[in-house]
C-alpha positions in Angstrom: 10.6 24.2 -17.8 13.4 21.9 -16.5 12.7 18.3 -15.2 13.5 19.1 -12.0 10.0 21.5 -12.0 7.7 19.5 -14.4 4.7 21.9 -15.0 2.0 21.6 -12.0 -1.0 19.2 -13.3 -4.5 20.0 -12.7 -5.7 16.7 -11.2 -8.1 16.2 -8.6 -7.9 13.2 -6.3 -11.0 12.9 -5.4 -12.3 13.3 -8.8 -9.7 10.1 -9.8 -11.2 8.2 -6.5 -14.9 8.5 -8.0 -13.2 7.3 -11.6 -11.8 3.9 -10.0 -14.9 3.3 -8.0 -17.5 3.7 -10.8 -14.9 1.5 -12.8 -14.8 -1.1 -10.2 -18.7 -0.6 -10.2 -19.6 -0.4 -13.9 -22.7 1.2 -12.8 -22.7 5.0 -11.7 -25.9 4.1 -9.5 -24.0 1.2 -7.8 -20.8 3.5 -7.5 -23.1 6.8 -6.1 -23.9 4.6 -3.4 -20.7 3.3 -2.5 -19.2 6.8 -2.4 -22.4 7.7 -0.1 -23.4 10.6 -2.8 -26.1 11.2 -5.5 -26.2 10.0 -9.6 -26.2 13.4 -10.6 -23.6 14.6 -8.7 -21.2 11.8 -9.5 -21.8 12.2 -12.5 -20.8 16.1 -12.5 -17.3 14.9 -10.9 -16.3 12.1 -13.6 -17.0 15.1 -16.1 -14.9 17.4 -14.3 -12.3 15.1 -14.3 -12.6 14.1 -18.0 -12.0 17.8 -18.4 -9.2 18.0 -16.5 -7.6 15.3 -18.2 -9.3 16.4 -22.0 -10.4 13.0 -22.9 -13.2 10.3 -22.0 -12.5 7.8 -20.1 -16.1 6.5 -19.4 -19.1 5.2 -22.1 -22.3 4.9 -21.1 -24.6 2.0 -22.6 -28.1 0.1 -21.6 -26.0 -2.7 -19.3 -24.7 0.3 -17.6 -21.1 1.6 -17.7 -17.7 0.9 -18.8 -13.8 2.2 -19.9 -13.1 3.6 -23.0 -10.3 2.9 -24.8 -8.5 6.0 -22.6 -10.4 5.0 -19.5 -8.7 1.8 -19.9 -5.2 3.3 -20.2 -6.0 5.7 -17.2 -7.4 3.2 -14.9 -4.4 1.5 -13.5 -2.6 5.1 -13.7 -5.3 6.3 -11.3 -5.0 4.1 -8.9 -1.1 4.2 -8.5 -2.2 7.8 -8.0 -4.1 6.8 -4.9 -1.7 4.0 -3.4 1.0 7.0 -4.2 -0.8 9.3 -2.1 -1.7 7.2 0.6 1.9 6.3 1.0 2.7 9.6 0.9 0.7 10.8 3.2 1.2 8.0 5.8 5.0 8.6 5.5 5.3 12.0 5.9 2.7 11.2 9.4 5.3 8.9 10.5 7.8 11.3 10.5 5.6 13.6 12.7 4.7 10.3 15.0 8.0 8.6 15.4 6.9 6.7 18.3 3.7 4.8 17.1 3.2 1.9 15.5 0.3 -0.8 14.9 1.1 -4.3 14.6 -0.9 -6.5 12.8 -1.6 -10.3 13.5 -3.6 -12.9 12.1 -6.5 -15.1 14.0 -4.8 -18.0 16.1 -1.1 -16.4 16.1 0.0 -15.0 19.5 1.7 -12.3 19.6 2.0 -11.0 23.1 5.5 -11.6 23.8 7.0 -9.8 21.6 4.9 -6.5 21.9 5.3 -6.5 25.5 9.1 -6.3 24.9 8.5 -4.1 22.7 6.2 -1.7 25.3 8.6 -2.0 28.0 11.6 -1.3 26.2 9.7 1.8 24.5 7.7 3.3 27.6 6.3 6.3 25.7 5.9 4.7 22.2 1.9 4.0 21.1 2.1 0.1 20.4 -1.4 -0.6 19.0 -2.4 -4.0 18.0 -5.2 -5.0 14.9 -6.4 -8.4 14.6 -6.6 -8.9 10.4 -8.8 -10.9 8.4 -6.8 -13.9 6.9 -6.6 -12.2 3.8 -6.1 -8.9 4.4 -2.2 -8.5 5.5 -0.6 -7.0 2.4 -3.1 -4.7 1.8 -3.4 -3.8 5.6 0.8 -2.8 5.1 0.8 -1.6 1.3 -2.3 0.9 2.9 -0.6 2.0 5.8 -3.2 0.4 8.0 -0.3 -1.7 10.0 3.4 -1.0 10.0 4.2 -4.9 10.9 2.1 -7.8 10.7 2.6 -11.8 11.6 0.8 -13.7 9.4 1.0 -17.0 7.4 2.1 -17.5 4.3 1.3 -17.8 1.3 1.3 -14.1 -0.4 2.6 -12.0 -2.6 5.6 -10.9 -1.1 6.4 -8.3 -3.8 7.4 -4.8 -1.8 7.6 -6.8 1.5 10.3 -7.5 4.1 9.4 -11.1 4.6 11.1 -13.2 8.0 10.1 -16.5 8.5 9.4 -17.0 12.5 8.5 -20.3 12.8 6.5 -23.4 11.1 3.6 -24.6 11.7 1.4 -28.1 10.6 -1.4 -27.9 8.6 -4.6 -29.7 9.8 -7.8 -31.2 8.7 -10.8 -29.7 9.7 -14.0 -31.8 10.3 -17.2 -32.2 12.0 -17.2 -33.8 15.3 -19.1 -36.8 14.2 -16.9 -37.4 10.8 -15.5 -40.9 10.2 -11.7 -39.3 10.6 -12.8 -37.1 13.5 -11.0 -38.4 16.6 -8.1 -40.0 14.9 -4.0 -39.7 16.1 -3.6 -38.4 12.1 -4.7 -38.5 9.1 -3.1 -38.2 4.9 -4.2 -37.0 1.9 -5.6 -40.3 0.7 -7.8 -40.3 3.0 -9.6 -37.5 2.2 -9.1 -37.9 -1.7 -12.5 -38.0 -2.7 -13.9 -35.5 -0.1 -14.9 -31.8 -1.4 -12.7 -29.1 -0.5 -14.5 -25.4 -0.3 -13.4 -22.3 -2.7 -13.5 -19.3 -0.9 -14.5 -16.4 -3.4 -12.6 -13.9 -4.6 -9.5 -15.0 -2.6 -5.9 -15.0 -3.7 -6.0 -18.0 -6.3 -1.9 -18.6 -4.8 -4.1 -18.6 -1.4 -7.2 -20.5 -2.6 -4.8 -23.3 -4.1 -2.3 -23.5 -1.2 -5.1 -24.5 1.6 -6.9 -26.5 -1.1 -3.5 -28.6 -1.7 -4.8 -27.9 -5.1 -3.3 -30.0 -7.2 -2.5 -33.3 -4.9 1.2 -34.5 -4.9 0.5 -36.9 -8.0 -1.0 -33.8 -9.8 -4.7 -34.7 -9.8 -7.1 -31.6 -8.7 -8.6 -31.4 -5.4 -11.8 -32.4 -5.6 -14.2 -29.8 -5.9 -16.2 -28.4 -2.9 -18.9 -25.4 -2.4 -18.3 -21.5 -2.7 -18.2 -19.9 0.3 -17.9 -16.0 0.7 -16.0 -15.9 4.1 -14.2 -18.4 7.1 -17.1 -18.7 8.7 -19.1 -19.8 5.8 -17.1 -22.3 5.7 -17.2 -23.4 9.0 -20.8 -23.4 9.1 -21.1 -26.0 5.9 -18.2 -28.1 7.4 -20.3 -28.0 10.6 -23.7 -29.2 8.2 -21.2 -32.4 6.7 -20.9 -30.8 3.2 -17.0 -30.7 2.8 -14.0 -30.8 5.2 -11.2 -28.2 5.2 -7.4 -28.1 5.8 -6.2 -25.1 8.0 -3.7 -23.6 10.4 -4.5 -25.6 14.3 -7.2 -22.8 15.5 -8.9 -24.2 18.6 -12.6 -23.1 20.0 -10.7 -20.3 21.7 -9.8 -18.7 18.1 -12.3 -19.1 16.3 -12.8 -22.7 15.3 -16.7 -23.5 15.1 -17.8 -25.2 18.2 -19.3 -28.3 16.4 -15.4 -29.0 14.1 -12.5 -30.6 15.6 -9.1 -30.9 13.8 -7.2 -33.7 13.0 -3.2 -33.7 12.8 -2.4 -34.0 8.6 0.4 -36.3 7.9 2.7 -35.9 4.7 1.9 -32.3 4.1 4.6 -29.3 4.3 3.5 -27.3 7.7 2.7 -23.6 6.7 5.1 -20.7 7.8 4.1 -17.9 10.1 6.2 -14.8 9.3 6.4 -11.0 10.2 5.7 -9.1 7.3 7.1 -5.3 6.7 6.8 -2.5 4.5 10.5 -3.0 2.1 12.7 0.2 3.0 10.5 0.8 6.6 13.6 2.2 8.7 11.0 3.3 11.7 12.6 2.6 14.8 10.1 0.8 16.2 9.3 -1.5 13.4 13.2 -2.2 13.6 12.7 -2.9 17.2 9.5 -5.2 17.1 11.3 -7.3 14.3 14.4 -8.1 16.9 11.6 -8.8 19.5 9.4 -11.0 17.1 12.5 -13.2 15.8 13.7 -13.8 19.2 10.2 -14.3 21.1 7.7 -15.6 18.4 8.6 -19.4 18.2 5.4 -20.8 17.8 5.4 -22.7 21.6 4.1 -21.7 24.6 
C-alpha cells in the first residue's frame, strides 16, 4: 500500500486515555477512580489495548504499577495521540463555528476594552470570556479551551504567537502590619533574608521568575514554605511566615484582605501579552489581536 494510504491501525482512544492515566497514576486503583470506573474493568481496557498494540506496556508489582520498557517508549507516543486529537477535533469545530471564540485572561488583567470592540464590530459572533488560573494559559490554548488569552509572562512560548501588550512592575507582597508595609518602595536588599514561598508543581521557569530566584549577585532566594495554590500563599503571608513578589492585584482581584503591596524598586516589571495558537488564521482571533494591541495598554 502507497504512503499516501498507510494501512488503517487498530487503536482505540479511549483505551490509550486509560494507558496515560494509570501511567500518570502508577496505581490502577488510583487511576479507576480518576477515570470514574471499576479495577476490573480498567484493567480489561489496558489489556485490550496491549493487544491491540501486541506488546506490554504495563508491569504490575507489590508498590503498585509502572511502564515497561515498551510502555515507556509508548507513553509520550500516546499522549501526542490525544493532544493530536484534541486539536483535531477542535479545528475541524472551528470550521463549522467560524464566528465563536473564547478569550482567556488572567486574574488582575482587564480586558474589557478590547472584547467590547471586538463584540460591536462582530454583532453575531459568540465572544465568550474565561478567567484562568495563573498557570493554566498554554495549556488552556494548546487544549483548545481558549482561542486567545492575555496573560503574563513567563512561559513556554513554544507553538505560541506571543505580542507583548504592555509592562507592568512587580511588587512585594506583605502583611499589613510588616516592617516594610506602608512604605513609598522597597529593593531587593531589603528583603534578602526574608523566605520566599515555592508553589508546587509549578513551572520551575515560573517558580524561579516570581522568586527572583537567583538574586542579581547570584545568591539563591532564600527559602520559603510550599504551598499548593495562590491562596495558600496568601493565607501564610497573611499568618507573617514569608512575603511574596507579584503582579499589583488589589482587594478587588483577589489580593487577601489582611496583605498590602509595596512598589519593588530595581527589578524588571513583568510583561502582560496576548497569547495565540501559532498558525490560528480564525477571523476573530485575527480581529481581537488588532483590538488587544490597540486597546490593552495597561492604564485606565
Amino acid at each position: 500500500m502507497s504512503e499516501r494510504f498507510p494501512a488503517p491501525v487498530d487503536l482505540d482512544l479511549r483505551l490509550v486515555q486509560c494507558f496515560t492515566v494509570v501511567a500518570e497514576h502508577q496505581h490502577f486503583g488510583r487511576a479507576a477512580e480518576a477515570l470514574h470506573t471499576t479495577q476490573p474493568s480498567l484493567s480489561r481496557q489496558i489489556r485490550r489495548l496491549e493487544q491491540q498494540v501486541g506488546v506490554r506496556l504495563l508491569d504490575r508489582t507489590t508498590r503498585g504499577t509502572r511502564l515497561s520498557e515498551a510502555g515507556e517508549v509508548f507513553l509520550p507516543q500516546a499522549q501526542g495521540l490525544l493532544r493530536a486529537a484534541v486539536e483535531a477535533m477542535a479545528r475541524t469545530r472551528a470550521v463549522a463555528r467560524p464566528s465563536s471564540i473564547t478569550i482567556g485572561y488572567s486574574k488582575g488583567l482587564v480586558i474589557t476594552a478590547a472584547v467590547r470592540a471586538l463584540r460591536d464590530r462582530n454583532p453575531d459572533a459568540e465572544v465568550h470570556t474565561r478567567l484562568l488560573a495563573w498557570n493554566d494559559s498554554r495549556g488552556a490554548l494548546l487544549e483548545h479551551r481558549v482561542d486567545a488569552v492575555v496573560t503574563r509572562l513567563p512561559f513556554p512560548t513554544d507553538r505560541l504567537r506571543v505580542t507583548v501588550l504592555y509592562d507592568e512592575p512587580r511588587v512585594l507582597v506583605v502583611p499589613r502590619d510588616h516592617r516594610l508595609a506602608g512604605k513609598e518602595s522597597v529593593t531587593l536588599d531589603d528583603i534578602a533574608d526574608e523566605p520566599i514561598p515555592h508553589v508546587r508543581q509549578s513551572d520551575p521557569l515560573l517558580n524561579a521568575y516570581w522568586r527572583l530566584d537567583p538574586r542579581p549577585d547570584g545568591r539563591p532566594a532564600p527559602d520559603g514554605p510550599l504551598v499548593e495554590a495562590l491562596e495558600d500563599k496568601h493565607e501564610l503571608i497573611a499568618a507573617g511566615q514569608a512575603v511574596a513578589i507579584g503582579p499589583p492585584l488589589d482587594h478587588a482581584t483577589g489580593l487577601h484582605p489582611s496583605l498590602t503591596t509595596v512598589p519593588l524598586h530595581g527589578v524588571e516589571p513583568s510583561q502582560v501579552v496576548l497569547a495565540t495558537r501559532t498558525g490560528d488564521r480564525s477571523r476573530l482571533v485575527t480581529a481581537f489581536r488588532k483590538h488587544a494591541e490597540a486597546l490593552l495598554t495597561g492604564t485606565p
